[in-house]
ChimeraX commands (.cxc) that place a marker at each C-alpha (Angstrom):
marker #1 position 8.67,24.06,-3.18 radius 0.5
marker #1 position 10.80,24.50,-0.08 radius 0.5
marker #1 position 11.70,22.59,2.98 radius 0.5
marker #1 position 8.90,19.91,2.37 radius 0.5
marker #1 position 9.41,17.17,4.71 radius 0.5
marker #1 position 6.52,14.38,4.91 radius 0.5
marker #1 position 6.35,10.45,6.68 radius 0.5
marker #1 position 3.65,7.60,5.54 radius 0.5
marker #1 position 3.80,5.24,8.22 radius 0.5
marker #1 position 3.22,1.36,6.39 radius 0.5
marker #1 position -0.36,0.46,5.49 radius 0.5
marker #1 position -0.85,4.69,6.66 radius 0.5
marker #1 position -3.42,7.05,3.98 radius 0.5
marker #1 position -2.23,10.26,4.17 radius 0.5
marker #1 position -3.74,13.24,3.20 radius 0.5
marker #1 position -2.26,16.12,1.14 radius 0.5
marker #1 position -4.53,19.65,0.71 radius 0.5
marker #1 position -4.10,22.64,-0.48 radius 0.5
marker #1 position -5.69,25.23,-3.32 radius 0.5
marker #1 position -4.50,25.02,-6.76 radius 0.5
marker #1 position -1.00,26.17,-7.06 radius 0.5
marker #1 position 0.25,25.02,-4.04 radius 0.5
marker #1 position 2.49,22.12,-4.98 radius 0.5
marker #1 position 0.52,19.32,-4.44 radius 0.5
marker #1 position 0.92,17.48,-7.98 radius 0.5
marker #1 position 4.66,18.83,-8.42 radius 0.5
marker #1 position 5.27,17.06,-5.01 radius 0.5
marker #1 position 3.98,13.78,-5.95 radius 0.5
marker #1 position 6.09,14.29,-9.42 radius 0.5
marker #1 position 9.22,14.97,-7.10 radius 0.5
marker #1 position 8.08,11.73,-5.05 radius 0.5
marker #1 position 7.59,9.27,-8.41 radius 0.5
marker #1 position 10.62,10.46,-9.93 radius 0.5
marker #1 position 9.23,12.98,-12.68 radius 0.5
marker #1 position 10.73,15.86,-11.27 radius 0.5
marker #1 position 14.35,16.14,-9.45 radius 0.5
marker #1 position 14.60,17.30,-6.35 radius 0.5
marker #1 position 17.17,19.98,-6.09 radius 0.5
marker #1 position 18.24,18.77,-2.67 radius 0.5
marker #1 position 16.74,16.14,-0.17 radius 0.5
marker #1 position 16.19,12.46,-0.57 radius 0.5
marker #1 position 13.50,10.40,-1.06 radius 0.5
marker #1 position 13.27,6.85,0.92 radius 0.5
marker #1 position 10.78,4.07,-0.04 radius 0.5
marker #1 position 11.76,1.50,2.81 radius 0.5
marker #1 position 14.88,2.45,3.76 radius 0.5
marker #1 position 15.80,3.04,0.41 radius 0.5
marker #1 position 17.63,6.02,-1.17 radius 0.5
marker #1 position 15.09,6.49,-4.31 radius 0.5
marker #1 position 17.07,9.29,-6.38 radius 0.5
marker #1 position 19.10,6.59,-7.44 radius 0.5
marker #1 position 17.12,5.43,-9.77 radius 0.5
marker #1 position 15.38,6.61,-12.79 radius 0.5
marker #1 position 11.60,6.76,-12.49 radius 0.5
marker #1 position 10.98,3.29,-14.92 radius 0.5
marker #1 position 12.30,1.52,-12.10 radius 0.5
marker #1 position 10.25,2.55,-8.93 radius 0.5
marker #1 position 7.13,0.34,-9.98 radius 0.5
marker #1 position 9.73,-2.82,-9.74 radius 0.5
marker #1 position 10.54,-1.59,-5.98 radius 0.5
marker #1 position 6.86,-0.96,-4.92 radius 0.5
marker #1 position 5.58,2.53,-5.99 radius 0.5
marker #1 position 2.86,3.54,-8.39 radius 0.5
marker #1 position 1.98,6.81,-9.44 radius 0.5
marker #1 position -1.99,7.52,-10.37 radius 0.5
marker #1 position -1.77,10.66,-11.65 radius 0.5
marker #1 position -4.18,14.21,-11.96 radius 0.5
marker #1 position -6.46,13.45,-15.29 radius 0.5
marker #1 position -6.47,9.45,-15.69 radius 0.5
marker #1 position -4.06,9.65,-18.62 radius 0.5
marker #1 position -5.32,6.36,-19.94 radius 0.5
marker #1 position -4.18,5.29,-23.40 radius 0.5
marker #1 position -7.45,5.52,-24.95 radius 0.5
marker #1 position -6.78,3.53,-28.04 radius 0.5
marker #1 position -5.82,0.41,-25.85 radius 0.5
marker #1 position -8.44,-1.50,-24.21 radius 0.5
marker #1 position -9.21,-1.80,-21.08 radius 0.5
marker #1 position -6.75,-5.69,-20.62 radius 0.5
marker #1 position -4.62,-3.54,-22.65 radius 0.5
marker #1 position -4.23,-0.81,-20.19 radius 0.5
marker #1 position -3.71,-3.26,-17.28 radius 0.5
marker #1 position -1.23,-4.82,-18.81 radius 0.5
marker #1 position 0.69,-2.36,-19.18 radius 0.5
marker #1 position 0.76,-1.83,-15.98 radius 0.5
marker #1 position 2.33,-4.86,-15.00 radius 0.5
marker #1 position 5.36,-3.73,-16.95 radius 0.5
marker #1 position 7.45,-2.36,-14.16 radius 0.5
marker #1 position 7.22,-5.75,-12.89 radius 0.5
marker #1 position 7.22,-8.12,-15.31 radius 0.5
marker #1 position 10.30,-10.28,-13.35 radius 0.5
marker #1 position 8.45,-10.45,-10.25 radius 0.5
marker #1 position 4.89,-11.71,-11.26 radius 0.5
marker #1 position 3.96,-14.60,-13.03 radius 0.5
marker #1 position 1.20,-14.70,-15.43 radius 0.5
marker #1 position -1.11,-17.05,-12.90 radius 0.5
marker #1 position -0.29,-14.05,-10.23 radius 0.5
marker #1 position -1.19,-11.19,-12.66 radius 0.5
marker #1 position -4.57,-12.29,-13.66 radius 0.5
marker #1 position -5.23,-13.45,-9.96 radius 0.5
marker #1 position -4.65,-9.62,-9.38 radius 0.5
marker #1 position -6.73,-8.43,-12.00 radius 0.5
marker #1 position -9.58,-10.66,-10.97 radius 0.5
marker #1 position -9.27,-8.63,-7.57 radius 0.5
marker #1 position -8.94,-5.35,-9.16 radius 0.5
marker #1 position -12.79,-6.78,-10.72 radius 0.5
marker #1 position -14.01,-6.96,-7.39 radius 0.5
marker #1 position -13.31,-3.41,-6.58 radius 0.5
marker #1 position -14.34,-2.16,-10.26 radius 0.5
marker #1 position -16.78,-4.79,-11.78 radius 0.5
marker #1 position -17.67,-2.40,-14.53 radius 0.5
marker #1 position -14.24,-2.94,-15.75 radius 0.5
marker #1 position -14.95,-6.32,-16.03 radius 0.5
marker #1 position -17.60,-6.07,-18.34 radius 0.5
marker #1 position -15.68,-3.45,-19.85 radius 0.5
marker #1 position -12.55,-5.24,-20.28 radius 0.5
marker #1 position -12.09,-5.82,-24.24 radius 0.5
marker #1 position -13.74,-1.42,-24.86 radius 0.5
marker #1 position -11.11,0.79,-25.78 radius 0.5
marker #1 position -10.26,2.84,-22.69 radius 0.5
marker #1 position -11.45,6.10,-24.85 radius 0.5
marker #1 position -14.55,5.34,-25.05 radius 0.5
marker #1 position -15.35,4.99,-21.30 radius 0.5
marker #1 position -17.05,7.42,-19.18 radius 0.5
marker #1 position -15.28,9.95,-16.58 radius 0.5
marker #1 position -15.73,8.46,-14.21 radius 0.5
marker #1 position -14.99,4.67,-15.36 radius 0.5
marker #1 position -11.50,5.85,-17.16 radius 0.5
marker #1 position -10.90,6.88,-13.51 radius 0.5
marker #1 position -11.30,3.50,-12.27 radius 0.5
marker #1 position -9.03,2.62,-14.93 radius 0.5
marker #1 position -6.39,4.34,-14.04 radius 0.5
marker #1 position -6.23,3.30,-10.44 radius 0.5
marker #1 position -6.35,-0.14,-11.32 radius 0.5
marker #1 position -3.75,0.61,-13.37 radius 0.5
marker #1 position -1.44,1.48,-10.42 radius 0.5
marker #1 position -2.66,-1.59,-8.05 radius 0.5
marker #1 position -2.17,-4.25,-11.11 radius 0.5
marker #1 position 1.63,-3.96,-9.93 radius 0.5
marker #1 position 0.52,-4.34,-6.50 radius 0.5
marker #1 position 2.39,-1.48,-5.17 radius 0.5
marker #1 position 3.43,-0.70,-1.27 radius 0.5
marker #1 position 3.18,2.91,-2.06 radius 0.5
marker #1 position 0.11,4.33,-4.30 radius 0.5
marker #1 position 0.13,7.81,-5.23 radius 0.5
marker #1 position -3.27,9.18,-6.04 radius 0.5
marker #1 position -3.45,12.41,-7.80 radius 0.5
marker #1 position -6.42,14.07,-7.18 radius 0.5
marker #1 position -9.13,10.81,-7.70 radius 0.5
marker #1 position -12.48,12.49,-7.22 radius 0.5
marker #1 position -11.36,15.92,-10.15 radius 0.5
marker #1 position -14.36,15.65,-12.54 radius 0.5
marker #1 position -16.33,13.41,-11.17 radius 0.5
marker #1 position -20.07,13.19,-10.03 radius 0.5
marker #1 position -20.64,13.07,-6.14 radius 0.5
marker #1 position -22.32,9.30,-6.52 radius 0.5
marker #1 position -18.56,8.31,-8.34 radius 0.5
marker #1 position -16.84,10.38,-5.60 radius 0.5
marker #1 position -18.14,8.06,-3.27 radius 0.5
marker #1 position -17.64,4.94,-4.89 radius 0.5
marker #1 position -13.99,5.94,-5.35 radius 0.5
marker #1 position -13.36,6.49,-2.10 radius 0.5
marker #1 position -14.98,4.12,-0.47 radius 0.5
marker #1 position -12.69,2.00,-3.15 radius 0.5
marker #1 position -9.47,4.00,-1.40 radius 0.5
marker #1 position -11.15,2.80,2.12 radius 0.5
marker #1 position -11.36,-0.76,1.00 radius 0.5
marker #1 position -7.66,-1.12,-0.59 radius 0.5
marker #1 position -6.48,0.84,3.02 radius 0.5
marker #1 position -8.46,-1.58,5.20 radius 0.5
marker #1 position -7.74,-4.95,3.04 radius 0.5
marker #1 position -4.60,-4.72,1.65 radius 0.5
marker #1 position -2.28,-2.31,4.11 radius 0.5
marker #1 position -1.23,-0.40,1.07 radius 0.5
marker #1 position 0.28,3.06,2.21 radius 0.5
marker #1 position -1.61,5.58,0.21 radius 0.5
marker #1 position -0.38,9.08,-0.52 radius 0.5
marker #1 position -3.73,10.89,-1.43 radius 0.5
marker #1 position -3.23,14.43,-3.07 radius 0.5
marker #1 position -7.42,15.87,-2.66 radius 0.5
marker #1 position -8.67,19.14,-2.72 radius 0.5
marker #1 position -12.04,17.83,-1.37 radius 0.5
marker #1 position -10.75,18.21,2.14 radius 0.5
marker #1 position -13.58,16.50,3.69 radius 0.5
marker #1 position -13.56,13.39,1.59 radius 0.5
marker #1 position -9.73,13.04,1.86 radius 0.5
marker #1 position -9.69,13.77,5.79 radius 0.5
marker #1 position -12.64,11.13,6.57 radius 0.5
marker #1 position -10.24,7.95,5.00 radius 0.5
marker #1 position -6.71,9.57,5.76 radius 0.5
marker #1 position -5.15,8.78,9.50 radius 0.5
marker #1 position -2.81,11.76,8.58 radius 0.5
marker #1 position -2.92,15.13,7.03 radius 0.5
marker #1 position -0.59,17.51,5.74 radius 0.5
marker #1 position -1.69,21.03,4.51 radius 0.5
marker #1 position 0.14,22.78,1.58 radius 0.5
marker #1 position 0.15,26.39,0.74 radius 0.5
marker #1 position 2.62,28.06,-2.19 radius 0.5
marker #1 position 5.25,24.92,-1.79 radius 0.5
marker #1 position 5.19,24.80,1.57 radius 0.5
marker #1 position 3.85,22.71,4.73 radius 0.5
marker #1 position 1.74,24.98,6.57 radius 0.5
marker #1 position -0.30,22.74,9.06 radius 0.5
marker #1 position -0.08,18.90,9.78 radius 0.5
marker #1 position -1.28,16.53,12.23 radius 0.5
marker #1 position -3.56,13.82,12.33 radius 0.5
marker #1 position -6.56,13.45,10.71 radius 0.5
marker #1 position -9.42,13.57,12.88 radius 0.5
marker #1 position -7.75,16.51,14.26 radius 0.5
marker #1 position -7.50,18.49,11.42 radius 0.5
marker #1 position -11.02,17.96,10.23 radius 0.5
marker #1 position -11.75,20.02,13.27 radius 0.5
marker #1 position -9.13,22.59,12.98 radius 0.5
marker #1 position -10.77,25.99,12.45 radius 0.5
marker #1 position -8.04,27.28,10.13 radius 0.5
marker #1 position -8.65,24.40,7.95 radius 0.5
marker #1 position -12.24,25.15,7.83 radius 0.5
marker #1 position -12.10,28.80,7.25 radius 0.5
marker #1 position -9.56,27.87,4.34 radius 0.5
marker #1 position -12.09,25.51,2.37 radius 0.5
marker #1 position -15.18,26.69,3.11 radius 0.5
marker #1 position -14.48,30.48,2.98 radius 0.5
marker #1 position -11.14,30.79,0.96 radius 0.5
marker #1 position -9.11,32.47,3.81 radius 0.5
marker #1 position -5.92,31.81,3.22 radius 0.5
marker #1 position -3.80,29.21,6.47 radius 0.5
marker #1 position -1.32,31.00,8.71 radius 0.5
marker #1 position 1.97,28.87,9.18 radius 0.5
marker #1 position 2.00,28.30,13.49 radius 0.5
marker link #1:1,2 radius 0.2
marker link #1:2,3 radius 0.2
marker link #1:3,4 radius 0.2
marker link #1:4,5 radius 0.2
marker link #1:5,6 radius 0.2
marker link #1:6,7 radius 0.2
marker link #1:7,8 radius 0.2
marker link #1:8,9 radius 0.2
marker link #1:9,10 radius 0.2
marker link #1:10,11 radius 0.2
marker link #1:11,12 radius 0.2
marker link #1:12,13 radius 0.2
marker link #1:13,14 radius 0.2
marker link #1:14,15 radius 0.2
marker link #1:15,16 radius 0.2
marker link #1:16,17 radius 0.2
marker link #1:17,18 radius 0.2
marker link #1:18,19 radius 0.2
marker link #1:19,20 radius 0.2
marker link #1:20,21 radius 0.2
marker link #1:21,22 radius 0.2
marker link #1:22,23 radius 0.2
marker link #1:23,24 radius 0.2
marker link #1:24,25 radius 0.2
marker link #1:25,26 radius 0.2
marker link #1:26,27 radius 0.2
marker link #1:27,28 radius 0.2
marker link #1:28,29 radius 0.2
marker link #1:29,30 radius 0.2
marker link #1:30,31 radius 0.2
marker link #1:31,32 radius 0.2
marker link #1:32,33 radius 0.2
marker link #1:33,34 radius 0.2
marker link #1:34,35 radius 0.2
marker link #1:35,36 radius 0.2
marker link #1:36,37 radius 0.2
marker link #1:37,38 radius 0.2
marker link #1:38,39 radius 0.2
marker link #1:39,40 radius 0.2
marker link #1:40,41 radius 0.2
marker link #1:41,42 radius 0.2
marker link #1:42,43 radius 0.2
marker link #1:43,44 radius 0.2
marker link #1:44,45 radius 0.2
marker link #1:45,46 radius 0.2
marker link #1:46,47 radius 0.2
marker link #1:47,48 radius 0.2
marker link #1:48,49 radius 0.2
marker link #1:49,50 radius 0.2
marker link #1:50,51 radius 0.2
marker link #1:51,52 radius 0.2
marker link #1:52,53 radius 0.2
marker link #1:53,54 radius 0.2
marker link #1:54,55 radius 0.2
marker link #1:55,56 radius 0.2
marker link #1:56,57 radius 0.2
marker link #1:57,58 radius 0.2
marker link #1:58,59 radius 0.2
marker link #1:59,60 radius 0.2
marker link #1:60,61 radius 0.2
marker link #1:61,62 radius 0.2
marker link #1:62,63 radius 0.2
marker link #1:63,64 radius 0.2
marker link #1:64,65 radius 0.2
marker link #1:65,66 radius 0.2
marker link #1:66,67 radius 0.2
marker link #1:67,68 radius 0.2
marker link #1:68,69 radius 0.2
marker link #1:69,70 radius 0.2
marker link #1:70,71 radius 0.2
marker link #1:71,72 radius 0.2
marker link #1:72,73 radius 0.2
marker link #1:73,74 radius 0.2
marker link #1:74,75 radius 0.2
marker link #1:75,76 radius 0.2
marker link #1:76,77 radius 0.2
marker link #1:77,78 radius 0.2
marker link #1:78,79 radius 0.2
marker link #1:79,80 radius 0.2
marker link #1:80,81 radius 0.2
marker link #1:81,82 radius 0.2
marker link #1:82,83 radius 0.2
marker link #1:83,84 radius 0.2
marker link #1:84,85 radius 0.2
marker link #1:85,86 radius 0.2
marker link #1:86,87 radius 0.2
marker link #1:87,88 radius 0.2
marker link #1:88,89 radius 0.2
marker link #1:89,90 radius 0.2
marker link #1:90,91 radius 0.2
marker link #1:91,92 radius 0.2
marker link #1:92,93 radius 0.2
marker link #1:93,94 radius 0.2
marker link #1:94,95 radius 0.2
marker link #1:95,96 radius 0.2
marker link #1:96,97 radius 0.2
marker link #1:97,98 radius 0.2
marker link #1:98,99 radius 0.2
marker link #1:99,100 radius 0.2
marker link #1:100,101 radius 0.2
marker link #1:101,102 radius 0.2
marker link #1:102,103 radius 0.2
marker link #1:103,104 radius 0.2
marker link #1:104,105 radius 0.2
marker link #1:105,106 radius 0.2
marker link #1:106,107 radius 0.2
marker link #1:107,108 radius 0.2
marker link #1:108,109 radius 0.2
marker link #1:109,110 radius 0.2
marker link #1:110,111 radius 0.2
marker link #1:111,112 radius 0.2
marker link #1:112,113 radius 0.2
marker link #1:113,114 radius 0.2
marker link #1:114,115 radius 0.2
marker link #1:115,116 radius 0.2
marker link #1:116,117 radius 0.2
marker link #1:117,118 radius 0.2
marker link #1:118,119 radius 0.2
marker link #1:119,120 radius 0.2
marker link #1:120,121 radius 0.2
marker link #1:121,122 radius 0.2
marker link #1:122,123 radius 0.2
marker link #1:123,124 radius 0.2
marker link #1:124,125 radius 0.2
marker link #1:125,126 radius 0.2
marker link #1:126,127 radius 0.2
marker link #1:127,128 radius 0.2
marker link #1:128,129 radius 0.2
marker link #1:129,130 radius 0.2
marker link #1:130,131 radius 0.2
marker link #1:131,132 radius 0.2
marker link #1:132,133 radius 0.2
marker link #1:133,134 radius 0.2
marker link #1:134,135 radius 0.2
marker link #1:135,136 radius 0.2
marker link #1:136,137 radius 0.2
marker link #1:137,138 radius 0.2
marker link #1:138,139 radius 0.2
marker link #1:139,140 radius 0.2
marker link #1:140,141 radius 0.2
marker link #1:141,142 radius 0.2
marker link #1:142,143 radius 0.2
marker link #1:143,144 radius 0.2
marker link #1:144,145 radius 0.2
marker link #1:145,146 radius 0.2
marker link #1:146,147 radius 0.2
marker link #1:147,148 radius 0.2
marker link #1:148,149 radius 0.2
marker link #1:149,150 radius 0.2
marker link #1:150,151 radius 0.2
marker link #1:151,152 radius 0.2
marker link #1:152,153 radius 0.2
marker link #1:153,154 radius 0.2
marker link #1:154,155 radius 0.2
marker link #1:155,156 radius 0.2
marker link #1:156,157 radius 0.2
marker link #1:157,158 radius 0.2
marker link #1:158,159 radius 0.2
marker link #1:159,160 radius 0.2
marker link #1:160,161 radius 0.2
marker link #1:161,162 radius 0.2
marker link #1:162,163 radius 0.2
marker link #1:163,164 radius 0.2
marker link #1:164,165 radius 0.2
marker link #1:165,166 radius 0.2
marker link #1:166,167 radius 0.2
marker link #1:167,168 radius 0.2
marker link #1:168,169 radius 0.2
marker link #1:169,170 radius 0.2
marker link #1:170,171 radius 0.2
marker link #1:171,172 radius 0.2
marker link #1:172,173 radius 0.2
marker link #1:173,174 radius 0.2
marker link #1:174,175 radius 0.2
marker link #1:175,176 radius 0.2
marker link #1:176,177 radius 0.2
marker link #1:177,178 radius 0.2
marker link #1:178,179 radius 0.2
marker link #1:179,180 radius 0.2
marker link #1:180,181 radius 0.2
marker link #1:181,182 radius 0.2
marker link #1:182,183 radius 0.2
marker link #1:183,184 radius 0.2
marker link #1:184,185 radius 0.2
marker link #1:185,186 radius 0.2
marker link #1:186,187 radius 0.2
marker link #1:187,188 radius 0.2
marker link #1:188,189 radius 0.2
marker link #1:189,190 radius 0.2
marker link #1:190,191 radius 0.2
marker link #1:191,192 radius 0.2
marker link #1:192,193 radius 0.2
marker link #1:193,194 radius 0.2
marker link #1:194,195 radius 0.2
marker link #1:195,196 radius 0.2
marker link #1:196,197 radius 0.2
marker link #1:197,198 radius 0.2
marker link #1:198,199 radius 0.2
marker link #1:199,200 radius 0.2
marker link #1:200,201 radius 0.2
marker link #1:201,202 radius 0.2
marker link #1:202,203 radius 0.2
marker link #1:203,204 radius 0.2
marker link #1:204,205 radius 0.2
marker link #1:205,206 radius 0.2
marker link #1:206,207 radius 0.2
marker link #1:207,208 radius 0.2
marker link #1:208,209 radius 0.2
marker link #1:209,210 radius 0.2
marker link #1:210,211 radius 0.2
marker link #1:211,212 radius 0.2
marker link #1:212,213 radius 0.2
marker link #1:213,214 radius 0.2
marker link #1:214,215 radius 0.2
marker link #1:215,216 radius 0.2
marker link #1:216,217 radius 0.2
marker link #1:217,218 radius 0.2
marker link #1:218,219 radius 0.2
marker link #1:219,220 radius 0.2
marker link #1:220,221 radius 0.2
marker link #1:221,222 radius 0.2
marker link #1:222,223 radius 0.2
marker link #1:223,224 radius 0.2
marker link #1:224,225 radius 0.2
marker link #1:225,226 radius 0.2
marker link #1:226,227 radius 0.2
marker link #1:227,228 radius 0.2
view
């Protein structure tokens, strides 16, 4: 990757695209702290993130959800949230942290009901779930999404994003949404950026990219974008 340079406004989804290969998950790795950056920085509010190792970043408002749910599947599902709270442990009581999970219910009531089933032995599309509620138990200000509709049947695409819609709208989360369903990803995202080989070949806003011919071409045809 070279010369990426990206903004998320507060409360902002953005949008990252691009075909497989093109950087998208090793830029969110670069972003969370999994990877080093060779040179750049990396600011969560003003602050200098490189500082710190990538344990600490949930404490100072940043989850990472990442490409294939990774749940823990001999944990339950209580299990699983709570180990998301583990970042932040100091700054939430245990009153707060079950107030959160009783919201994270709302979103995903199968979980619910689900609660005390190891996480293995839950569909796709519910260990999905899983793992974003995962990231929002430690109520984040920056949730990185790592491709949340991969696998998935179109009915669960839906419900997952109209999940992503809801935590946008209600709770002014910035989201950082790596997609490659461009359509999906553009219709909740006020921002866009497009990636090809490790670099940033188109960007603008949303509703202007879902109408950019280049973009179309590229996903519906498999032409490949022209930097401009």
């Amino acid at each position: 990757m070279k010369g990426i340079s990206l903004e998320i406004h507060v409360g902002d989804v953005v949008a990252v695209l691009g075909a497989n290969g093109a950087g998208k998950t090793t830029l969110l790795k670069v972003i969370s702290g999994l990877m080093s950056p060779k040179s750049g920085t990396i600011r969560l509010m003003g602050e200098d993130l490189s500082k710190f190792p990538s344990y600490k970043l949930a404490g100072m408002g940043m989850a990472h959800v990442p490409e294939g749910r990774k749940v823990f599947a001999t944990l339950t599902v209580d299990e699983n949230l709570n180990l998301g709270t583990w970042g932040v442990r100091n700054q939430f009581n245990p009153r707060q942290i079950q107030e959160t999970k009783e919201w994270i219910f709302t979103l995903f009531p199968i979980l619910k009901t689900r609660r005390k089933q190891l996480a293995g032995t839950l569909s796709g599309g519910e260990q999905q779930m899983l793992a974003i509620s995962r990231g929002l138990i430690s109520k984040p200000k920056m949730l990185l999404l790592d491709e949340p509709s991969l696998g998935l049947a179109p009915i669960l695409v839906q419900e997952i994003f109209k999940v992503i819609q809801k935590i946008h709208d209600e709770e002014k989360v910035s989201i950082l949404l790596v997609e490659q369903n461009a359509r999906k990803a553009l219709s909740i995202a006020d921002y866009g950026y497009i990636l090809e080989t490790g670099k940033i070949v188109i960007s603008g806003p949303a509703v202007e990219l879902k109408e950019n011919e280049q973009i179309k071409a590229a996903y519906l045809g498999g032409a490949r974008i022209q930097a401009t």
